[in-house]
C-alpha positions in Angstrom: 0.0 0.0 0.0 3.2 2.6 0.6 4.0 1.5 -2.4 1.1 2.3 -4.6 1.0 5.6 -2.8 4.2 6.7 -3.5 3.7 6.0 -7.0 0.4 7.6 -7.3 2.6 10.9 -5.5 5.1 10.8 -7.9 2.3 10.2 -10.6 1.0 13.7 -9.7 4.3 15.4 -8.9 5.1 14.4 -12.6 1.7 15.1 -14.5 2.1 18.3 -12.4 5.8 19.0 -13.9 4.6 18.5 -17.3 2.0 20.6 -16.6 3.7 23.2 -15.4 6.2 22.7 -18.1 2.9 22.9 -20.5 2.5 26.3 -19.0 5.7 27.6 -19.5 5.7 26.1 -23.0 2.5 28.3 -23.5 3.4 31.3 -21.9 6.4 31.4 -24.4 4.4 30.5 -27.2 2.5 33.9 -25.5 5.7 35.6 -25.5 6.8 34.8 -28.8 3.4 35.7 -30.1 3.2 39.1 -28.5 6.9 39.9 -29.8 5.9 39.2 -33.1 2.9 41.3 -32.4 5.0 44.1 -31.2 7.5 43.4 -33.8 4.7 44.1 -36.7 3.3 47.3 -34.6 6.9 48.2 -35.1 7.1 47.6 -38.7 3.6 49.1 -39.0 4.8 52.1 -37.3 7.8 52.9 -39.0 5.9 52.2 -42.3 3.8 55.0 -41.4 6.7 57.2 -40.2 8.0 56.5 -43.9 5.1 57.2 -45.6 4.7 60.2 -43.3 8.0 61.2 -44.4 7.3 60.3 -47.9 4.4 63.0 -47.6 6.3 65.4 -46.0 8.9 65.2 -49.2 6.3 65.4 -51.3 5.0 68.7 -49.6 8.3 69.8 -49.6 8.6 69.1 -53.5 5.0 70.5 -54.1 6.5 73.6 -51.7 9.5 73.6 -54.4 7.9 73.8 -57.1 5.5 76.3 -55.7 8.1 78.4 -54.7 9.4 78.0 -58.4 6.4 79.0 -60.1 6.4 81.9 -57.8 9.7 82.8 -58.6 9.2 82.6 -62.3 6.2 85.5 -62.1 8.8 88.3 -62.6 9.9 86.2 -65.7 6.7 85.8 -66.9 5.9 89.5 -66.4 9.3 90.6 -68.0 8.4 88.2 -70.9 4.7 89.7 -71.3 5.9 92.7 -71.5 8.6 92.2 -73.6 6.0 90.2 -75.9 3.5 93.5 -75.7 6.5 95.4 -76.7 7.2 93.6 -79.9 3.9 92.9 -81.1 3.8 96.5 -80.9 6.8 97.0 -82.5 5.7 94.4 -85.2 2.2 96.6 -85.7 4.4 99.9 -86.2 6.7 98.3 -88.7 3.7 97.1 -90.3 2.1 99.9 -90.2 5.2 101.7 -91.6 5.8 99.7 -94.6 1.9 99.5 -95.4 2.4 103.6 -95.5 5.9 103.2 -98.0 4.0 100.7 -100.1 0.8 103.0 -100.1 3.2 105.7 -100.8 5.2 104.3 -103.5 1.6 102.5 -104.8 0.9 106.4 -105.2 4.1 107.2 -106.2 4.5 104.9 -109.0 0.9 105.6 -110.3 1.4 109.5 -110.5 4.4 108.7 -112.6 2.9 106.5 -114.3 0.2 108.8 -115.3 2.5 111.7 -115.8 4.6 109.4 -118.4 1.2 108.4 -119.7 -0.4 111.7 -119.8 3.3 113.6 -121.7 2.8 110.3 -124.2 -0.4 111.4 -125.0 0.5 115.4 -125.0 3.1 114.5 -127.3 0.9 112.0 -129.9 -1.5 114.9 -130.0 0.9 117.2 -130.4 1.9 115.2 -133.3 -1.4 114.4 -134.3 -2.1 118.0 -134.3 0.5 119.1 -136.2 -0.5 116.6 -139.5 -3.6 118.4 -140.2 -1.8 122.0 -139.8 1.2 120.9 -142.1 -2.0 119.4 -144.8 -3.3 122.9 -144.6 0.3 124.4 -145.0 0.9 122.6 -148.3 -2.8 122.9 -149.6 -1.8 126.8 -148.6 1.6 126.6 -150.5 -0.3 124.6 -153.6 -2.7 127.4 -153.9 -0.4 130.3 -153.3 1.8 128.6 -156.3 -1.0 128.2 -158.4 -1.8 132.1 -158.0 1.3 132.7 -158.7 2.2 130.8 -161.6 -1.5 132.3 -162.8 -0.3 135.6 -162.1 2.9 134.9 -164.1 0.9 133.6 -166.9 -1.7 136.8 -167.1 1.9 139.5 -166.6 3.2 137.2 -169.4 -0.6 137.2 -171.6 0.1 141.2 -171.0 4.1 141.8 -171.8 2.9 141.2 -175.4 0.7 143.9 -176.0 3.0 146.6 -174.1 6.0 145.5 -176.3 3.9 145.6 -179.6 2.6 149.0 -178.0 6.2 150.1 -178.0 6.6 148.9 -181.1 4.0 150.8 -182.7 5.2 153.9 -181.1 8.4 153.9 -183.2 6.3 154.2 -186.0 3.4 156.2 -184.8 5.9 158.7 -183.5 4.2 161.8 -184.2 1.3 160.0 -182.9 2.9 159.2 -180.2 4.9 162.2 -179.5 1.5 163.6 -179.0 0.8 161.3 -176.4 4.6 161.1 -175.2 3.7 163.1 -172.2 0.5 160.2 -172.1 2.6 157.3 -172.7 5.7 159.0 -171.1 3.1 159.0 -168.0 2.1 155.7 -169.1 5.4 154.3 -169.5 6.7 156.2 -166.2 3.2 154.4 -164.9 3.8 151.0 -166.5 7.1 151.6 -165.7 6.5 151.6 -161.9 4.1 149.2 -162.8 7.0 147.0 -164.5 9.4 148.0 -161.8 6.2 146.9 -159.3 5.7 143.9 -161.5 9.6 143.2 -161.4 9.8 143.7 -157.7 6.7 141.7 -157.6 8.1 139.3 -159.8 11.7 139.3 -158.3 9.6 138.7 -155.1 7.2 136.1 -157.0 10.6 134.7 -158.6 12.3 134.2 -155.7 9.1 133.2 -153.7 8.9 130.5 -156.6 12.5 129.9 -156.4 11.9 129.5 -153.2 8.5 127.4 -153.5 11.0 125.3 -156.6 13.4 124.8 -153.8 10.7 124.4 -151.2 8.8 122.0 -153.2 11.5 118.8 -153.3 12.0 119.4 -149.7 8.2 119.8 -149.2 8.0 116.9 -151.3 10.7 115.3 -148.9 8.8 116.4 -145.9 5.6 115.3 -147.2 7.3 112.2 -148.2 9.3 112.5 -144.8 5.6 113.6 -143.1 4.0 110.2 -145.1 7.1 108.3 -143.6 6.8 110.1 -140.2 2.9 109.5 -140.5 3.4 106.2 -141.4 5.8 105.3 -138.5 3.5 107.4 -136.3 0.8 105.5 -137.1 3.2 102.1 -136.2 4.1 103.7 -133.4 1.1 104.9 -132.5 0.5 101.8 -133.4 2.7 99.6 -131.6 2.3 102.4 -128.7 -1.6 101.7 -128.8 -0.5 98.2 -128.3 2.1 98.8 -125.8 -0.1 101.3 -123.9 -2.6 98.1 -124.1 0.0 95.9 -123.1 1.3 98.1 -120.4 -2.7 98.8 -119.7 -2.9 95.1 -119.7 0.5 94.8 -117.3 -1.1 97.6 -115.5 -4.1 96.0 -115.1 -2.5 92.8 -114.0 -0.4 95.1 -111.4 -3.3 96.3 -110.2 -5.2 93.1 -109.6 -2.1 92.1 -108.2 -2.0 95.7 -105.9 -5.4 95.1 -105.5 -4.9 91.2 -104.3 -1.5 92.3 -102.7 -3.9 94.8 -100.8 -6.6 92.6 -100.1 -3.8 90.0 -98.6 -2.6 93.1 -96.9 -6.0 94.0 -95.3 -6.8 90.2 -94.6 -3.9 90.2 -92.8 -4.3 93.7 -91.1 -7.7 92.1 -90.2 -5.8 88.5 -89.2 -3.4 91.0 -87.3 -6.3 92.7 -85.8 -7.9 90.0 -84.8 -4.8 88.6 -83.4 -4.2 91.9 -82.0 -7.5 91.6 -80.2 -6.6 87.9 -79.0 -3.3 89.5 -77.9 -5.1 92.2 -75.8 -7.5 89.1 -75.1 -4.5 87.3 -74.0 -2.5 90.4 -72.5 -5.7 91.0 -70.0 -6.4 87.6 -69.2 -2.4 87.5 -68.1 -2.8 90.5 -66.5 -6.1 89.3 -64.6 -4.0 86.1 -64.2 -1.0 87.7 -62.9 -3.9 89.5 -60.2 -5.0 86.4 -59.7 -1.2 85.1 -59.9 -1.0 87.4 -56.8 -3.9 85.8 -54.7 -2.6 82.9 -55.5 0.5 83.3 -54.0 -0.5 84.5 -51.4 -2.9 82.0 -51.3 0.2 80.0 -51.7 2.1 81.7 -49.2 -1.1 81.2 -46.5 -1.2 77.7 -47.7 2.9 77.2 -47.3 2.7 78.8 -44.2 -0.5 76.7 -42.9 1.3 73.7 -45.1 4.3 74.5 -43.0 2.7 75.2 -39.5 0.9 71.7 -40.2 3.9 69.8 -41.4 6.0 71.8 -38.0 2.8 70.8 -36.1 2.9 66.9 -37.5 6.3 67.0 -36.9 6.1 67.5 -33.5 3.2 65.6 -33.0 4.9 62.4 -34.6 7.8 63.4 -33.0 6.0 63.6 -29.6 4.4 60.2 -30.9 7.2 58.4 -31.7 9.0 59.5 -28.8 6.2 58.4 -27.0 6.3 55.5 -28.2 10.0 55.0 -27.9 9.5 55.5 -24.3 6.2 53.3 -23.9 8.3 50.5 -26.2 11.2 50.5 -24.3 9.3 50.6 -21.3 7.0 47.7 -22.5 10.4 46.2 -23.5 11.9 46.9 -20.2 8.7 45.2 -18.4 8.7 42.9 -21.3 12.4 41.9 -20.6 12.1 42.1 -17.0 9.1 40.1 -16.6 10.6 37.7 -19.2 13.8 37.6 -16.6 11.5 37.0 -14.1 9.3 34.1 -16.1 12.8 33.0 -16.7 14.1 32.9 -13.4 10.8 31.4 -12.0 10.9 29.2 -15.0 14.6 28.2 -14.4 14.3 28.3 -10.2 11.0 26.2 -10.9 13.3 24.0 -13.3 16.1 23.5 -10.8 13.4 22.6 -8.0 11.4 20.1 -11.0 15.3 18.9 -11.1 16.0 18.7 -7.7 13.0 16.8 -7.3 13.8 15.0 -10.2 17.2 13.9 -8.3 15.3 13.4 -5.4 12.6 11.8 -7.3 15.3 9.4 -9.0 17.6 9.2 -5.5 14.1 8.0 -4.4 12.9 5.6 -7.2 16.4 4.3 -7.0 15.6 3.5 -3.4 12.3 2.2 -3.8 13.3 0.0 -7.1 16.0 -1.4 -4.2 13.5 -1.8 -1.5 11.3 -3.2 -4.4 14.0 -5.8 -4.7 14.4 -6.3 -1.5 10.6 -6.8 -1.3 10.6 -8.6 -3.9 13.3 -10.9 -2.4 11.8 -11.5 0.9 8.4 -11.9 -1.0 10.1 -14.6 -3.2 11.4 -16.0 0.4 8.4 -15.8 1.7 6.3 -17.1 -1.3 9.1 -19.4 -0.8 8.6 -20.2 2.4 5.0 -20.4 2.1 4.9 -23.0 -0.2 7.5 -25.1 1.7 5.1 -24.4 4.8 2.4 -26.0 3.7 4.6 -29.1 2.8 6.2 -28.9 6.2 2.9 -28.8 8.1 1.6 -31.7 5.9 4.9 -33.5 7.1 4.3 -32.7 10.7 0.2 -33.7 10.2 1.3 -37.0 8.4 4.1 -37.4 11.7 1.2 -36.6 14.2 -1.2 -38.8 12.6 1.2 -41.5 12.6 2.3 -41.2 15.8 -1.7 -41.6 17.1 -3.1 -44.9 16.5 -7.0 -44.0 17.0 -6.7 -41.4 14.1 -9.0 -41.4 11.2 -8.1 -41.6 7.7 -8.4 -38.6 6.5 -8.1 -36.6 2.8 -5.4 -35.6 0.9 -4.9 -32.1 1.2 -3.8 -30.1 -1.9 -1.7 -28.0 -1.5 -2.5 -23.8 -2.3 -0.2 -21.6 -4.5 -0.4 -17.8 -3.3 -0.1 -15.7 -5.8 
């Protein structure tokens, strides 16, 4: 009975070890479980610090650029202006050549005109002149005509004087009569003849002159024919080149007038361009104003942007360090109590192995009293069966020894177990 209930002790000391060794088992598992807890609040933490900082570069680049764009304003107003003042530089320069081509348009169209207009002068100049030099020679055909009439009626009338004077010779006496008569008549004819002479030198030398005027009368005629001829192929030919050049002209003109049309499309294009300029210039004029509010806007937003990344700065700052100190004070009770599991677990341990010795010091005992039992239960068992043999001997000795005893029955021996 000892026995059984030291075994059934050491039974529960054991099933109590293992459970207690159960227990530490689990609270490590528990340990190892809430450090790899911790360790992902850890990771999860610093992945949000990084992302956090990840932000707060990205504010800072967005701040960058911001501050970029805001610098580049002057540029842009140096480049708008700059942009006004060639535009407006381009319109004068426009507008200055559209004045020199008007001008020279004008220019070469008055001389034009005035080379036109002395042409013409000139052709009817000419032209005039043909029916005054017809009249001249039907005037120089007449007056020689009279004259050589004239010539013929002093020559019908020479005649008659001479046989006159003829007559006279012989009709002396007659004519002495009438010597005073004729002597007047002659003195009279005489100035006549001298008249007629003077006329007639005149009339000679006016034919002489109308002989030597007639071949180059003739020449000029034939010359004025020539002269009319080429004058009428150059009139001609300057009909057709005055048709041609009025043709050219014309063709200048459409071209002027296309060249003009292009010019006012594109005076309308510029216009219109001008007014998407202006369109332009005032919307980056009322976007520079509204360039301004938005940097300020900006600038309150950097500032806010900056107050609220200083803010979550500190804040995360606060946090982490916070956090630092809760971790390491977690840690620190984490480590300590772990020290302190481990202590208990290793002080339990060395009493589980003392006991263990003592446990085994003990077993080795009992497995020697178990021998021993188990020897003097083999001596006994032993003994017991030769007692039964022994007691059969000293019945079987008794019963001989007494003569009155009855037979009596075999006894069978018992085995214990």
């Amino acid at each position: 009975m000892a026995t059984s209930s030291n075994s059934a002790s050491q039974n529960q000391e054991l099933q109590e070890i293992r459970s207690r060794l159960d227990w530490f088992d689990q609270e490590r598992r528990k340990l190892s479980r809430k450090m790899a807890e911790v360790e992902q609040q850890v990771d999860l933490q610093k992945r949000e610090i990084n992302s956090r900082e990840k932000r707060i570069q990205d504010l800072e680049r967005q701040l960058a650029s911001a501050q970029a764009q805001l610098a580049r304003l002057p540029q842009l107003d140096t480049q708008l202006s700059q942009f006004k003042d060639d535009i407006v530089k381009m319109i004068e320069q426009y507008d200055q050549r559209r004045l020199q081509s008007e001008a020279e348009l004008d220019r070469l169209r008055r001389v034009e005109h005035e080379v036109t207009a002395r042409e013409l002068a000139d052709m009817r100049k000419e032209i005039g002149q043909i029916p005054r030099l017809k009249t001249d020679l039907d005037q120089r055909r007449a007056e020689e005509a009279r004259l050589a009439n004239l010539i013929g009626t002093l020559q019908n009338r020479l005649p008659p004087i001479i046989n006159q004077v003829e007559n006279s010779e012989n009709a002396f006496t007659f004519l002495e009569e009438k010597e005073k008569q004729n002597s007047r008549s002659i003195s009279e004819v005489q100035a006549t003849l001298v008249e007629i002479n003077k006329r007639a030198e005149h009339v000679q030398t006016r034919l002489d002159a109308f002989s030597g005027s007639v071949p180059r009368l003739e020449t000029k005629i034939q010359n004025v024919t020539q002269e009319q001829s080429t004058i009428q192929e150059s009139t001609k030919t300057w009909m057709e080149q005055i048709q041609i050049g009025e043709y050219e002209r014309n063709q200048r003109l459409e071209n002027w007038r296309r060249a003009i049309e292009d010019h006012n499309d594109r005076l309308d294009q510029f216009a219109k361009e001008w007014i998407g300029f202006s369109d332009q210039y005032k919307e980056a004029k009322m976007a520079v104003q509204t360039l301004t509010q938005w940097q300020q806007q900006i600038e309150k937003q950097q500032r806010e942007a900056s107050e609220l990344i200083r803010v979550e700065t500190h804040r995360m700052r606060s946090r982490w360090d916070d956090f630092l100190l809760d971790n390491q004070k977690t840690w620190k009770n984490f480590e300590v109590d772990v020290e302190q599991r481990w202590a208990t677990a290793n002080r339990h341990e060395r009493e589980l192995r003392e006991e263990l010795t003592n446990l085994e010091t003990e077993l080795k005992k009992l497995d020697e009293e178990k021998e021993l039992l188990w020897r003097i239960q083999s001596a006994q068992s032993d003994a017991i069966k030769q007692f039964p043999r022994l007691w059969l001997e000293q019945v079987e000795k008794a019963i001989n020894q007494n003569p009155n005893r009855r037979r009596q029955p075999a006894l069978v021996p018992v085995r214990e177990e």
